[in-house]
Backbone as CSV, one residue per row, in Angstrom:
resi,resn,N_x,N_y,N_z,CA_x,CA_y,CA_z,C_x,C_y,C_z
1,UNK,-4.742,-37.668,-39.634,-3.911,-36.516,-39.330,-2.441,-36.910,-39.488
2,UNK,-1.625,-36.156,-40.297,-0.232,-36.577,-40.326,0.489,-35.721,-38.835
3,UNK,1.470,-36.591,-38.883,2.213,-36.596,-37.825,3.804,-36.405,-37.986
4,UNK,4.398,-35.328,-37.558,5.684,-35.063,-37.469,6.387,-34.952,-36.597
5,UNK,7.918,-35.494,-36.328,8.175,-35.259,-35.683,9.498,-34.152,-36.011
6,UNK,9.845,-33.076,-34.643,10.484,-32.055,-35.162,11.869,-32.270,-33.874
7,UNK,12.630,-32.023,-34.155,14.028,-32.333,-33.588,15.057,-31.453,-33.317
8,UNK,14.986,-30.579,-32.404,16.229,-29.564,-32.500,16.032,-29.339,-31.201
9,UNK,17.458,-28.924,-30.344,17.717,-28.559,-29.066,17.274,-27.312,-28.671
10,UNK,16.872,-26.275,-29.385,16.466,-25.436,-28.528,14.974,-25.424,-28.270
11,UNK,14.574,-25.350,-27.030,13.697,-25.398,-26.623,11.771,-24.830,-27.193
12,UNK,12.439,-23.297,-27.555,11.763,-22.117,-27.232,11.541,-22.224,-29.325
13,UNK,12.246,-22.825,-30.093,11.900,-22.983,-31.034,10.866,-24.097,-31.714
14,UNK,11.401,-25.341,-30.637,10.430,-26.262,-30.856,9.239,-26.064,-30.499
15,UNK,8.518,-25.439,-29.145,7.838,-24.911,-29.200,6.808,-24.373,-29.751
16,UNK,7.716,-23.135,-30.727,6.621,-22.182,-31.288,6.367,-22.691,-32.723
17,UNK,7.614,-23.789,-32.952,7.130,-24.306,-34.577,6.134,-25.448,-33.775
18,UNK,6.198,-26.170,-33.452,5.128,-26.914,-33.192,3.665,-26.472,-32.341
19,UNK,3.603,-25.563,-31.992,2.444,-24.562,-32.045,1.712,-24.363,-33.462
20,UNK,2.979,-23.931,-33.968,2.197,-23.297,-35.638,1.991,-24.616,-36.859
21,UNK,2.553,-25.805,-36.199,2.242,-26.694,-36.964,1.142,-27.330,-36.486
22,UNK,0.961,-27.556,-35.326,-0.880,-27.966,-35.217,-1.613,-27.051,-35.416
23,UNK,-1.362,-25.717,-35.125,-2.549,-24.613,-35.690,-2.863,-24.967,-36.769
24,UNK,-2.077,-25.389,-37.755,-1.659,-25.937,-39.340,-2.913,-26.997,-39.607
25,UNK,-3.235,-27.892,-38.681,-3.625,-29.112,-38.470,-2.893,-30.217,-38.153
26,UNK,-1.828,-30.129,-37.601,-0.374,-31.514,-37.983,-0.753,-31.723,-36.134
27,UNK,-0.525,-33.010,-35.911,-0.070,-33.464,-35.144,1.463,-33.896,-34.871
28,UNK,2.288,-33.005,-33.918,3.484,-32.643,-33.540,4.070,-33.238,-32.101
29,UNK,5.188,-34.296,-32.513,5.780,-34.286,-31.390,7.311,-34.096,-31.650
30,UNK,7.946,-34.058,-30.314,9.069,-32.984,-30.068,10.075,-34.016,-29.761
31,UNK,11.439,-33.715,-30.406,12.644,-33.831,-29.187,13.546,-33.141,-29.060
32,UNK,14.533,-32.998,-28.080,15.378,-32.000,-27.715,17.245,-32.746,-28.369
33,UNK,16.763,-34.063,-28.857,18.699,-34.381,-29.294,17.787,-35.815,-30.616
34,UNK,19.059,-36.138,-31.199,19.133,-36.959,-32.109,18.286,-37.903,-31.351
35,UNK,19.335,-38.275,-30.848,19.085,-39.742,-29.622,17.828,-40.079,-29.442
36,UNK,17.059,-39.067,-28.251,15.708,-39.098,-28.543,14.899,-39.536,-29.600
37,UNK,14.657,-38.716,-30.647,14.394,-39.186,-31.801,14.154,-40.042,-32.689
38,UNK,15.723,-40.694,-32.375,15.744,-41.763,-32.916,14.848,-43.004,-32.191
39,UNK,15.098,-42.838,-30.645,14.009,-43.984,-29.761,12.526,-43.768,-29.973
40,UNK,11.982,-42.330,-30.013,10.638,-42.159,-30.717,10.045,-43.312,-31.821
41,UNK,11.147,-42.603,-32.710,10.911,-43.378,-34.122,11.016,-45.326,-33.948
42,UNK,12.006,-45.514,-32.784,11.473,-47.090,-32.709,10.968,-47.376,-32.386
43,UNK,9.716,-46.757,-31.355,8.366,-47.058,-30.697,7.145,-46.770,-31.996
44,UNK,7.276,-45.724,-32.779,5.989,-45.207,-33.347,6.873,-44.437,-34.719
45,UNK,5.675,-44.956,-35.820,5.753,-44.203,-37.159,5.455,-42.895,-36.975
46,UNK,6.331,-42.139,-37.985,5.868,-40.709,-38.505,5.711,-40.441,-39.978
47,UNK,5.240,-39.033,-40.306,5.019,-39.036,-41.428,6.128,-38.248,-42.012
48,UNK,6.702,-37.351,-40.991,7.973,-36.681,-41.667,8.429,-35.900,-40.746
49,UNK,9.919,-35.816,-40.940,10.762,-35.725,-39.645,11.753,-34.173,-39.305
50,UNK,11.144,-33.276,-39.026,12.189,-32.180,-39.477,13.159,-31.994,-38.543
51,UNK,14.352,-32.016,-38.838,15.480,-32.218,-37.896,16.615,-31.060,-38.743
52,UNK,17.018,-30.331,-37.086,17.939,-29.843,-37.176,19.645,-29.963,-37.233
53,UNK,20.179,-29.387,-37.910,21.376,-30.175,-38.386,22.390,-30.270,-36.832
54,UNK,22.428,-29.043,-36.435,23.312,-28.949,-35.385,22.908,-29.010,-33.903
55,UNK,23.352,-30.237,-33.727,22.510,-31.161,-32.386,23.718,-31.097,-31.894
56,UNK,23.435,-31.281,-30.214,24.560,-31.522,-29.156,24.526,-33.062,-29.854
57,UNK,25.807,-33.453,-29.007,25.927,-35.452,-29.418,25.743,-35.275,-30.923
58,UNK,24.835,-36.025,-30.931,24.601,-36.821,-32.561,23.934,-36.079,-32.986
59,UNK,24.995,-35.375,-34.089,24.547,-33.783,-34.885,23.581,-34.882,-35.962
60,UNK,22.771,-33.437,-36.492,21.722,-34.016,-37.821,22.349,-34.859,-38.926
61,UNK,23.628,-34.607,-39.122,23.926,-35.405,-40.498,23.986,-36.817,-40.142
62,UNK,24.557,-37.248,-38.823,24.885,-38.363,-38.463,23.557,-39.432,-38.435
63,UNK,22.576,-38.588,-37.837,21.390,-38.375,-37.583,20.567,-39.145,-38.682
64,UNK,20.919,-38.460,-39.791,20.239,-38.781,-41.057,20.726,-39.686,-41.671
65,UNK,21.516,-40.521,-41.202,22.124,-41.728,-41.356,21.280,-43.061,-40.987
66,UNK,20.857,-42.741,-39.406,19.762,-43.559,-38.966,18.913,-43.629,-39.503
67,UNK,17.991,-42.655,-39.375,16.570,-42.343,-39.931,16.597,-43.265,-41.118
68,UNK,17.636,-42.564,-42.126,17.009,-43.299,-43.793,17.505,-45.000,-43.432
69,UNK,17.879,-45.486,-42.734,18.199,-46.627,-42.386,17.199,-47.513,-41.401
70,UNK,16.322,-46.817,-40.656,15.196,-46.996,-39.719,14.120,-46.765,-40.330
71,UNK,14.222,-45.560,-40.747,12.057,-44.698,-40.724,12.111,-44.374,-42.051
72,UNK,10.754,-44.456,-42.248,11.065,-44.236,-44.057,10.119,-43.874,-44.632
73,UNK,10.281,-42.423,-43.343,9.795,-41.026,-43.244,10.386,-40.005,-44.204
74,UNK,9.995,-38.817,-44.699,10.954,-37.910,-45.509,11.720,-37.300,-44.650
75,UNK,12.510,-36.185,-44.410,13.266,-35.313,-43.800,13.792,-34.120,-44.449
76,UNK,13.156,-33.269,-43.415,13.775,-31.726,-44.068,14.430,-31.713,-42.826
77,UNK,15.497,-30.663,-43.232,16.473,-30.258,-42.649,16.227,-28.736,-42.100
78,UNK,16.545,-28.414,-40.809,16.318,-27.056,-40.204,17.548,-26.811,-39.631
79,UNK,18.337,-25.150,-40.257,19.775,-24.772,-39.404,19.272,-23.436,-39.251
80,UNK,20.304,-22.901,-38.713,20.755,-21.245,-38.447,21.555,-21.217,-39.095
81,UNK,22.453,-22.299,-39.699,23.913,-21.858,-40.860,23.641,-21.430,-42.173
């Protein structure tokens, strides 16, 4: 089962996309800031990382600095802009 992890502060979105991504079949875990995320990813592999650009603290771009430098996972990008 692939495994994603999905990254954006609002709550009520992570949620319902990660609802519809295990309905999907995906195994989904969550965080609410970069930060997070990023400590996930140094405990445990993923298969791909969807992160939202505009994070409290350490917005997505900064974000995506780590990742391709850490996990070497793909990444899509999720905004409202």
């Amino acid at each position: 089962m692939r495994k994603f992890l999905l990254i954006d502060d609002d709550a009520l979105f992570r949620r319902s996309l990660s609802f519809h991504l295990e309905q999907a079949g995906y195994q989904v875990e969550t965080a609410g800031s970069a930060e997070d995320g990023l400590k996930f990813t140094a405990e445990e592999s993923v298969d791909l990382i969807l992160l939202d650009i505009g994070l409290p603290g350490m917005d997505g771009l900064e974000a995506l600095r780590h990742f391709n430098d850490q996990v070497g996972a793909p990444i899509i990008f999720l905004t409202a802009r």
